[in-house]
TORBALUM-908008 format. One record per residue (C-alpha): x, y, z; residue in one letter; residue number from 1. Coordinates in steps of 0.5 Angstrom, whole numbers, plus 500, padded with zeros to 3 digits. Layout:
BEGIN
(atom (X; Y; Z); "A"; NUM),
...
% end
This chain:
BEGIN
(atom (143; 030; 289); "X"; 1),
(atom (144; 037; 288); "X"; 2),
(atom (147; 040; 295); "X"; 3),
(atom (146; 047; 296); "X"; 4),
(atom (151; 052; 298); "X"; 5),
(atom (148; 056; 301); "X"; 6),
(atom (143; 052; 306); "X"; 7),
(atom (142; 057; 312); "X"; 8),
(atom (140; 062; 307); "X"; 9),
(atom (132; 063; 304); "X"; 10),
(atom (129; 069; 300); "X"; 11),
(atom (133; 076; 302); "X"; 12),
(atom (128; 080; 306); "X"; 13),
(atom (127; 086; 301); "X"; 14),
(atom (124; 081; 297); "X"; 15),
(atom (120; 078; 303); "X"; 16),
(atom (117; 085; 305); "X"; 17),
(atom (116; 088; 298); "X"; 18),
(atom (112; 082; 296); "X"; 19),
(atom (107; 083; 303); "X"; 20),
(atom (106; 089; 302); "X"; 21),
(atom (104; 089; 295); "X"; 22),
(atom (100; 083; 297); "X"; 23),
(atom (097; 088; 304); "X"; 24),
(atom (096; 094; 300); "X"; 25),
(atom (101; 097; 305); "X"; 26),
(atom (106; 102; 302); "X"; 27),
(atom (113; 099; 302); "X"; 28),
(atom (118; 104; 306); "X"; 29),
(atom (121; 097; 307); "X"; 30),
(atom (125; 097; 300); "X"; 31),
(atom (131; 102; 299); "X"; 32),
(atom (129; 105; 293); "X"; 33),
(atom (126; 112; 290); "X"; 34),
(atom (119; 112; 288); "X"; 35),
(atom (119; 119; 285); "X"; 36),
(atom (122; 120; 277); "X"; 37),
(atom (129; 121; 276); "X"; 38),
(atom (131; 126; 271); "X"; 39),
(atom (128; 127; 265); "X"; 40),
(atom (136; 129; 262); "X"; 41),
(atom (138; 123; 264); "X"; 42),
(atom (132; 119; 260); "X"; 43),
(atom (134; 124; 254); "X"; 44),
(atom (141; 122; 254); "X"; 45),
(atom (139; 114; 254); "X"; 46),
(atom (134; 116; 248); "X"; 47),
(atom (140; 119; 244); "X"; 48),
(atom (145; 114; 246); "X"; 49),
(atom (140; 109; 244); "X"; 50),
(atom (138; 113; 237); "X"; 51),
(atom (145; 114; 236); "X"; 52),
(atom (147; 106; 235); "X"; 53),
(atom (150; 105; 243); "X"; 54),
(atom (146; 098; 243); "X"; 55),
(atom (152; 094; 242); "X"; 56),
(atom (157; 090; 248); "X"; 57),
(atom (161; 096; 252); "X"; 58),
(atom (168; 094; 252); "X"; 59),
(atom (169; 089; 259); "X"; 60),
(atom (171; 094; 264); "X"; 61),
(atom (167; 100; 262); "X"; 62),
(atom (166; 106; 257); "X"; 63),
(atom (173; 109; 257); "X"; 64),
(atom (168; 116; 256); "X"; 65),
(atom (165; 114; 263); "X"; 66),
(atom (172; 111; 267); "X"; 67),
(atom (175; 117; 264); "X"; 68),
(atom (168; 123; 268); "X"; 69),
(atom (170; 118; 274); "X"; 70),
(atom (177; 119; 274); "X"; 71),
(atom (175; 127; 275); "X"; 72),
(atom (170; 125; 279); "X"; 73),
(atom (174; 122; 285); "X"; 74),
(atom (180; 127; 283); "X"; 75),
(atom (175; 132; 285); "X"; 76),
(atom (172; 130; 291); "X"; 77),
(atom (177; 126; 294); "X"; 78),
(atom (183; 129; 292); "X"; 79),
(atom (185; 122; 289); "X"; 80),
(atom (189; 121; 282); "X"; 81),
(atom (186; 114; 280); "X"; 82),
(atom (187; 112; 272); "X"; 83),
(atom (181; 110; 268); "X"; 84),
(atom (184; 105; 264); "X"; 85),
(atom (187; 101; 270); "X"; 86),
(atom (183; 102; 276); "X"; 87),
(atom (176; 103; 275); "X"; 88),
(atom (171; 098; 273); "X"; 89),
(atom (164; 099; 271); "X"; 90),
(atom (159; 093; 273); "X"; 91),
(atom (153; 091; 273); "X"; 92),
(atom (150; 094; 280); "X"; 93),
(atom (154; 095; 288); "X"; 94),
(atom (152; 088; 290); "X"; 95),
(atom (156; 085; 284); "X"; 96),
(atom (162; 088; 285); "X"; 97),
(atom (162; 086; 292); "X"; 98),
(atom (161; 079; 290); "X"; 99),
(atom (166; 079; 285); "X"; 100),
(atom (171; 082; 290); "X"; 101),
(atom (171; 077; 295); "X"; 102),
(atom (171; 072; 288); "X"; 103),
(atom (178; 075; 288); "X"; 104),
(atom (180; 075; 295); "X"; 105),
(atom (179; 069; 298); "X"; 106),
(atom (181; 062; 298); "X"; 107),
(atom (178; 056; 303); "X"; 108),
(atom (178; 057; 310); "X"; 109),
(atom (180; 066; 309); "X"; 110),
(atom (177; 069; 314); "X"; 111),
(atom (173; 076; 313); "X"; 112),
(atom (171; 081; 319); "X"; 113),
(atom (164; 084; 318); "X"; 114),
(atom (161; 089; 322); "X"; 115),
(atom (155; 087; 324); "X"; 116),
(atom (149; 089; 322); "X"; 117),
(atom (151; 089; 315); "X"; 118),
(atom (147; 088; 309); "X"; 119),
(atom (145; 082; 307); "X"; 120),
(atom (149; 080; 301); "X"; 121),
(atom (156; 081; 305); "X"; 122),
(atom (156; 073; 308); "X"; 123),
(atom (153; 069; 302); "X"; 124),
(atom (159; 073; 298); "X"; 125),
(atom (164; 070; 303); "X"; 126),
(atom (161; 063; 304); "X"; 127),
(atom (160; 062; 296); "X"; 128),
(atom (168; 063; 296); "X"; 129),
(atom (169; 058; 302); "X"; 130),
(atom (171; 064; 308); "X"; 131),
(atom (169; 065; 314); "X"; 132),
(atom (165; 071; 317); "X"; 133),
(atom (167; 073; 324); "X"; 134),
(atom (162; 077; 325); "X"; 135),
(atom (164; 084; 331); "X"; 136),
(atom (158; 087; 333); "X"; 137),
(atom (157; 095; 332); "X"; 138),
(atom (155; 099; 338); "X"; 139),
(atom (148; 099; 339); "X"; 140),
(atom (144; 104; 339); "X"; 141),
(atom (149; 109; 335); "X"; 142),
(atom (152; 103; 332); "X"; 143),
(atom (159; 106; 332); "X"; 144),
(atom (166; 102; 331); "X"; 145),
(atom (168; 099; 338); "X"; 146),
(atom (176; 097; 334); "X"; 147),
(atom (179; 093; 341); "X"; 148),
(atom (173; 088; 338); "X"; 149),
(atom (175; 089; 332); "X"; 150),
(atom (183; 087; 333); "X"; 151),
(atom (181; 082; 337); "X"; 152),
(atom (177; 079; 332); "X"; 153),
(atom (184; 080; 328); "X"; 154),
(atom (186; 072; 327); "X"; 155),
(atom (193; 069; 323); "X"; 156),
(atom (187; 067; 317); "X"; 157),
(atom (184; 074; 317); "X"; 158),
(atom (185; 076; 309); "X"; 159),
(atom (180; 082; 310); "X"; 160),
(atom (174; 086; 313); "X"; 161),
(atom (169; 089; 310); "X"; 162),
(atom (167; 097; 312); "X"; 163),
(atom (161; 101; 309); "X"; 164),
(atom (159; 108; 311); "X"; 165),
(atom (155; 111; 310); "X"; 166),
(atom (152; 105; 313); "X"; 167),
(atom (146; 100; 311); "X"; 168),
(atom (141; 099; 315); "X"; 169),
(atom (144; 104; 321); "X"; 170),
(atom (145; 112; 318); "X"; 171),
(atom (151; 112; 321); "X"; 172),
(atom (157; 116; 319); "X"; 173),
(atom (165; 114; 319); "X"; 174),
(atom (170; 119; 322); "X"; 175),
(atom (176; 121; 320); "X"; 176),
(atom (178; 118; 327); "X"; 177),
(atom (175; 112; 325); "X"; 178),
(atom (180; 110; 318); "X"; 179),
(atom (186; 112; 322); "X"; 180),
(atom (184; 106; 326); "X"; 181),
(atom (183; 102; 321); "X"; 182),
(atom (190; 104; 317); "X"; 183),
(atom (194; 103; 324); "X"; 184),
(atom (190; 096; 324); "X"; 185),
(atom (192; 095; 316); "X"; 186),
(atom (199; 097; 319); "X"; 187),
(atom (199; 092; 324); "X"; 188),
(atom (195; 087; 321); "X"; 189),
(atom (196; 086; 313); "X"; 190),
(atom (189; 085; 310); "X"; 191),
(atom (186; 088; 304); "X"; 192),
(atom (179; 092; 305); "X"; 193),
(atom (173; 092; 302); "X"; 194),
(atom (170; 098; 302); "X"; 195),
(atom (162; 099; 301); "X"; 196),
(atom (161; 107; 300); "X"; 197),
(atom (154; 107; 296); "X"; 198),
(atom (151; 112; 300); "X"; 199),
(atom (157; 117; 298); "X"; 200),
(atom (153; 123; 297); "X"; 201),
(atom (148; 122; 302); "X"; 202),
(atom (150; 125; 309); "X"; 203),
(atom (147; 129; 313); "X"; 204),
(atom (148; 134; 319); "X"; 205),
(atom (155; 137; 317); "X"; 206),
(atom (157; 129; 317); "X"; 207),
(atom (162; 128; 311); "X"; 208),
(atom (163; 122; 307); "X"; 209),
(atom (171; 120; 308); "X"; 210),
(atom (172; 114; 303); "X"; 211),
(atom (178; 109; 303); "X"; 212),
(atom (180; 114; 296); "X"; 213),
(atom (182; 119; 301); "X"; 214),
(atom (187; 115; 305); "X"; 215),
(atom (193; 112; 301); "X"; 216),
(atom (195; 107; 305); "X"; 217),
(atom (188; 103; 306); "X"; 218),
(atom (186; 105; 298); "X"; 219),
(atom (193; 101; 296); "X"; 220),
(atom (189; 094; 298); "X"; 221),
(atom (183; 096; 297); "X"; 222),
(atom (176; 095; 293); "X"; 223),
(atom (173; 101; 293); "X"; 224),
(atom (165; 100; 291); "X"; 225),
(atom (159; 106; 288); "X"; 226),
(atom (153; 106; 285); "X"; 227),
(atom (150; 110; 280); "X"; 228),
(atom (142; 108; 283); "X"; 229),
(atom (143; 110; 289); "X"; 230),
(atom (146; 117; 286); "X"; 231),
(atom (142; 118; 281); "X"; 232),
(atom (136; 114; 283); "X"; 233),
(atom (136; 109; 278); "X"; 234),
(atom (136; 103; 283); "X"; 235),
(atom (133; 099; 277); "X"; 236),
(atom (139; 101; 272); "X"; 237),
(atom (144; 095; 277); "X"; 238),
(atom (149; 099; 274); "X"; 239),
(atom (156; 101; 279); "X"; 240),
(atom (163; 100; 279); "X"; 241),
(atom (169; 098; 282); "X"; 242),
(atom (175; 103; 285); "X"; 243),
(atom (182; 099; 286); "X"; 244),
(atom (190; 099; 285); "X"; 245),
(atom (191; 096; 278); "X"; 246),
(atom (195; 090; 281); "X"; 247),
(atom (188; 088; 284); "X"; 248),
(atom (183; 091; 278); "X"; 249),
(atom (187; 086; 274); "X"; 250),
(atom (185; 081; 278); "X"; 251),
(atom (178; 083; 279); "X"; 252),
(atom (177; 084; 271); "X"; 253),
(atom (179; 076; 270); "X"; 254),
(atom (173; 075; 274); "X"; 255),
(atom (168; 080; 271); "X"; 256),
(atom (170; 078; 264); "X"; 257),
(atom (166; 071; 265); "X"; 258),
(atom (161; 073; 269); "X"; 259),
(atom (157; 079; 267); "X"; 260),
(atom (163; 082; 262); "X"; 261),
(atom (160; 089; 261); "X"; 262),
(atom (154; 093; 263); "X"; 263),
(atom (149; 096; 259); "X"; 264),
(atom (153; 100; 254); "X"; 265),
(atom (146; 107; 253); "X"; 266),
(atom (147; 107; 260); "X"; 267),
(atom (153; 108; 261); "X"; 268),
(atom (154; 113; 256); "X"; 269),
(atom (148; 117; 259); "X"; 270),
(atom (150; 117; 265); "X"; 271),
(atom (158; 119; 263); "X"; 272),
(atom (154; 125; 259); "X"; 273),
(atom (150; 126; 265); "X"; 274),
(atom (157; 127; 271); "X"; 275),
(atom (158; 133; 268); "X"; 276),
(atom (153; 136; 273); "X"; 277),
(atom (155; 135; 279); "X"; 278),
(atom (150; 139; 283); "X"; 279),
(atom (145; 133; 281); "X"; 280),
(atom (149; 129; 287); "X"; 281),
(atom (152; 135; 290); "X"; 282),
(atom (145; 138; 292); "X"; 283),
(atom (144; 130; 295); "X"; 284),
(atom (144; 132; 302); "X"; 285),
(atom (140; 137; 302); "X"; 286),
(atom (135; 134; 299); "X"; 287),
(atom (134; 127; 303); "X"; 288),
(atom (136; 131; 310); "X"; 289),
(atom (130; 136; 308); "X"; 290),
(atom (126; 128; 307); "X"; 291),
(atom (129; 125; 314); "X"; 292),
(atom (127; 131; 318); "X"; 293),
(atom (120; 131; 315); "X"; 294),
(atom (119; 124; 316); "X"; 295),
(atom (121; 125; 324); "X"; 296),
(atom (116; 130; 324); "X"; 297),
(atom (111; 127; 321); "X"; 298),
(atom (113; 120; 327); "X"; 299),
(atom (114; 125; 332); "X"; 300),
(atom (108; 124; 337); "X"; 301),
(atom (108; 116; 336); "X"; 302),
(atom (111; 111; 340); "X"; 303),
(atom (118; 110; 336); "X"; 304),
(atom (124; 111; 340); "X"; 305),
(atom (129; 116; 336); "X"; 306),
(atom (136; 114; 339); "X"; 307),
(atom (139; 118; 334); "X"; 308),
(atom (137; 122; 327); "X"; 309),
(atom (140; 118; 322); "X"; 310),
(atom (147; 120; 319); "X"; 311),
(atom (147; 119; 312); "X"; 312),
(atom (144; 113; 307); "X"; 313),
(atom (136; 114; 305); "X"; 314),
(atom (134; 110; 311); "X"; 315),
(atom (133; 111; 318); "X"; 316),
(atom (132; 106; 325); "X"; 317),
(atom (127; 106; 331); "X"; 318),
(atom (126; 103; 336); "X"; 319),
(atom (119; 100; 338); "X"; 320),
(atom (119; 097; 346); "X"; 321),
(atom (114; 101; 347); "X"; 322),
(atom (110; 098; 342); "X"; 323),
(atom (111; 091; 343); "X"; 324),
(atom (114; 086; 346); "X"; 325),
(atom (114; 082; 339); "X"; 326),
(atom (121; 081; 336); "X"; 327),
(atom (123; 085; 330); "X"; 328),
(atom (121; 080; 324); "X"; 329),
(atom (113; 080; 328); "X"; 330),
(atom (112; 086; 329); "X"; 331),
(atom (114; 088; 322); "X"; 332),
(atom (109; 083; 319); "X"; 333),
(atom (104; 086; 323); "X"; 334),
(atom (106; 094; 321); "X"; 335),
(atom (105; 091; 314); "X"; 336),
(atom (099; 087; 315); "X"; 337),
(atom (094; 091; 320); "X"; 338),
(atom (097; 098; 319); "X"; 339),
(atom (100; 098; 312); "X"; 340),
(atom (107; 100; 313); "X"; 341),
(atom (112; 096; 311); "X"; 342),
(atom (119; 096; 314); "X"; 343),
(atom (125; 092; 314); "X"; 344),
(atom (126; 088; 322); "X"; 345),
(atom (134; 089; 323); "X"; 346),
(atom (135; 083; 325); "X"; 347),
(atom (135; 081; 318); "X"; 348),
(atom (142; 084; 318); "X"; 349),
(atom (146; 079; 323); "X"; 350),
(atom (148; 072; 321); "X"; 351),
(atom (145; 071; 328); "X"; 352),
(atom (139; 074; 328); "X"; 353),
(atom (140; 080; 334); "X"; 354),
(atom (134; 082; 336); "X"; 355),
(atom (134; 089; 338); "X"; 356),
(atom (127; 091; 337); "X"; 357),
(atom (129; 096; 331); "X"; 358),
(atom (126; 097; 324); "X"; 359),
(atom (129; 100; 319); "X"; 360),
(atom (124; 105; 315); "X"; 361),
(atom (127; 108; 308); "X"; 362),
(atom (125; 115; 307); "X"; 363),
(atom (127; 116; 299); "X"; 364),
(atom (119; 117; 297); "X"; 365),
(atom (115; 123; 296); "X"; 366),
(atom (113; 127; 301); "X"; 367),
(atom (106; 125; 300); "X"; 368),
(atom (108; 118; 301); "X"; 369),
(atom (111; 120; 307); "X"; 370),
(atom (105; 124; 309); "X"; 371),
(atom (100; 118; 308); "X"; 372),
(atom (105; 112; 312); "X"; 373),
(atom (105; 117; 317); "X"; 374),
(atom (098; 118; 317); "X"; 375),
(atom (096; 110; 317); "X"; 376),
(atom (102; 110; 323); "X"; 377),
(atom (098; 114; 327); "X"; 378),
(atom (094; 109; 329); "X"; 379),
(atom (099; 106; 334); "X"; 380),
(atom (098; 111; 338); "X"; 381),
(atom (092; 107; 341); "X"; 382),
(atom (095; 102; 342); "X"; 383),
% end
């Protein structure tokens, strides 16, 4: 009799709403992805890698030609120095890389902090390699770190937290304030940090994106995870890589040589052509904030609650108490059913299902999607 290891967990809830609103005919700003065209260079350079016989397996940790732009990317945006034989590792997408961390991190009965709400792969990953979540819940609604909950949280077994900022499902944004905690908690407490940063280049309002790279001490126990998909809007690519030590991407390797072994070798050699143009991500926050302010524009008369614009990430929450009592994963249904929308309930990120009455909406679609998700939510204003 097979016996499941993950008994609590079902379908992930992007699947879930994705399919109801295929099945309602509702547009799906519940899915992070981008439904408009990504760049025609970027197809040019997959067409060439593939004419020009780039179909074969790519070395197990990545083209040398991609770690090595990397490399010059961190350094430039950083001020880190990182080697790209050593201490980048290309996988296929973010959430494997974040898998195959806690694979080489944890042991039976090692505990992991997760900050709450978090996306929803973070702790099957833990559970499939016999940790134990304890999760600290960020502070609603602004959902900032309340650390003394983090040190208590601090245990003799805590073999690591795992931090993401730009933050999924939230928009919140960490402060330099924020990883000097964290280095004085590494300080006190050792652990080793798994650092969830694939919104890089995505904030807003002034706010800069601080990565674990830019703090020596926290970077030395540390895996540092990005994704070309949300970069470059290739989400269907499930391409990513991993930044740490060389002690540790040596152990991480031994891991990914036996699942995936390496990525898509044409894509790879795209995109290591496509980064040396740096101003397709570095025009990143203009362009999404210039898609938040119109999707708060055009929502501005209906009854959603705005505690706070999202900070960075493609995707923003609102409050709807003044709507209805139901709980998040009800009300979301109907939104899909009756009025063509589809949402993400955030109690899909809590392992204990914290119902706050807040829907994540992604605003990584054309204006005229925006435009028409709008208009169908007008209806609302009925209510």
């Amino acid at each position: 009799m097979l016996i499941s290891k993950l008994p609590q967990s079902g379908t992930t809830i992007f699947t879930v709403m994705s399919a109801l609103a295929k099945a309602s005919q509702a547009i799906n700003l519940a899915q992070g992805f981008p439904d408009f065209p990504i760049s025609n260079q970027l197809i040019s350079e997959v067409q060439q890698a593939m004419l020009q016989g780039m179909n074969q397996y790519a070395p197990m940790t990545g083209l040398p030609e991609l770690r090595q732009a990397l490399s010059e990317k961190i350094k430039t945006c950083y001020a880190c120095s990182v080697d790209a034989e050593n201490e980048i590792t290309i996988t296929p997408g973010a959430t494997y890389a974040i898998y195959s961390a806690f694979a080489t991190l944890l042991q039976a009965g090692d505990e992991v902090i997760v900050l709450e709400p978090a996306y929803d792969s973070y702790i099957p990953n833990i559970l499939l390699h016999g940790g134990i979540p304890v999760c600290v819940p960020l502070q609603a609604p602004t959902f900032q770190v309340n650390w003394q909950r983090v040190y208590d949280a601090v245990s003799d077994k805590t073999k690591a937290i795992i931090i993401n900022t730009p933050h999924n499902p939230c928009g919140s944004v960490w402060s330099h304030d924020d990883f000097v905690q964290l280095e004085q908690l590494l300080d006190k407490h050792p652990m080793y940090v798994v650092s969830d940063e694939v919104y890089e280049h995505i904030t807003f309002d002034a706010h800069q994106h601080h990565s674990v790279l830019k703090y020596p001490a926290i970077y030395q126990k540390a895996f540092v995870v990005f994704s070309f998909g949300k970069v470059f809007h290739t989400t269907g690519w499930k391409l990513g890589y991993c930044v740490a030590p060389a002690d540790l991407s040596n152990e991480f390797r031994k891991i990914h040589q036996y699942l995936a072994f390496s990525c898509n070798t044409p894509m790879q050699f795209a995109m290591s052509r496509f980064l040396a143009q740096p101003q397709e991500y570095l025009n990143l926050p203009s362009f999404f904030e210039a898609k938040r302010n119109l999707f708060l524009k055009l929502i501005a008369d209906l009854p959603f609650t705005l505690h706070a614009p999202s900070q960075g990430t493609y995707f923003q929450t609102l409050g709807y108490e003044q709507i209805s009592m139901e709980n998040d994963m009800d009300f979301a249904t109907r939104l899909t059913k009756a009025y063509g929308v589809a949402t993400i309930p955030l109690s899909a990120f809590y392992q204990n299902k914290e119902d706050n009455r807040l829907i994540r909406f992604c605003f990584a679609k054309q204006d005229s999607t925006l435009q028409a998700a709008a208009h169908r939510l007008q209806a609302l204003k009925s209510i």
